[in-house]
Residue, then its C-alpha position, 0 to 999 in steps of 0.5 A: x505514483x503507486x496508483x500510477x504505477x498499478x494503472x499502467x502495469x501491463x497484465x502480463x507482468x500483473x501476475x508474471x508467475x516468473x516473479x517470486x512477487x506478483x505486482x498485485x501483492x506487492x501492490x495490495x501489500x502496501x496499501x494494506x499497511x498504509x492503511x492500518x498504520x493510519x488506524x488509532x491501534x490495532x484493535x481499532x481497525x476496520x479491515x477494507x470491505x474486499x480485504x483477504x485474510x493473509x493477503x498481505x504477507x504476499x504469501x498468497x498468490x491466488x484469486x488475484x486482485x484486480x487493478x480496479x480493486x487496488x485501484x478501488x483501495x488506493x482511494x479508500x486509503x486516500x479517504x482514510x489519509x484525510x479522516x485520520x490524519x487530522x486526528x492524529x495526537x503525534x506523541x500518542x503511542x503507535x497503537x501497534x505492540x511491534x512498532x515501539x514509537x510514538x504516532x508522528x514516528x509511525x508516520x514516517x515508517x508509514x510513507x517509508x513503506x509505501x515509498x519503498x513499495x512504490x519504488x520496487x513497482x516502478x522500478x519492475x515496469x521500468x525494468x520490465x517494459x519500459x515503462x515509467x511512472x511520472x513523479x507526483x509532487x503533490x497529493x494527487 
């Protein structure tokens, strides 16, 4: 639903500056902590090759990404789903100090995150312009 949502986001509500988040850092937001709660810990990870520094606290509102780049994340991060999870131990600790829980607790928080992301898009181009995003019930 996220990569739905990024595709069919109209340009003018990509990087609305009336919006106190753009739709691309909520966007790369999301991704970007999928993507590091899928890692073994912290020291672990390995930052995707087009990652900004800060970016992720939606703090940064310039050099916008582009939907092809977040697009462009959301299959490294489908990569990433299928190499880490298979090796998830589920009682091992998070590997991150702030989240104190175990792997298969710190994937919940993890498809919680994105889900509410996701819905907030959605939600935004619903509201925005009419625009709704279909329900994905499987792994697409």
């Amino acid at each position: 639903m996220l990569r739905q949502a990024v595709e069919k986001c109209p340009d003018a509500v990509w990087d609305d500056p009336a919006a106190k988040n753009a739709f691309w850092q909520v966007a790369y937001h999301a991704l970007f902590y999928t993507h590091l709660y899928l890692q073994p810990s912290l020291e672990e990870y390995m930052p995707w090759a087009k990652g900004r520094r800060e970016y992720e606290q939606m703090e940064r509102r310039d050099n916008p990404y582009s939907k092809a780049d977040l697009l462009d994340y959301f299959a490294f991060c489908r990569q990433q789903i299928e190499q880490q999870v298979e090796a998830l131990d589920p009682e091992a600790p998070s590997g991150f100090h702030w989240l104190p829980f175990n792997k298969l607790e710190l994937q919940f928080y993890n498809i919680r995150h994105l889900q509410h992301h996701t819905g907030e898009l959605c939600e935004r181009l619903g509201v925005s312009h009419d625009i709704g995003v279909d329900w994905v019930s499987k792994g697409e």
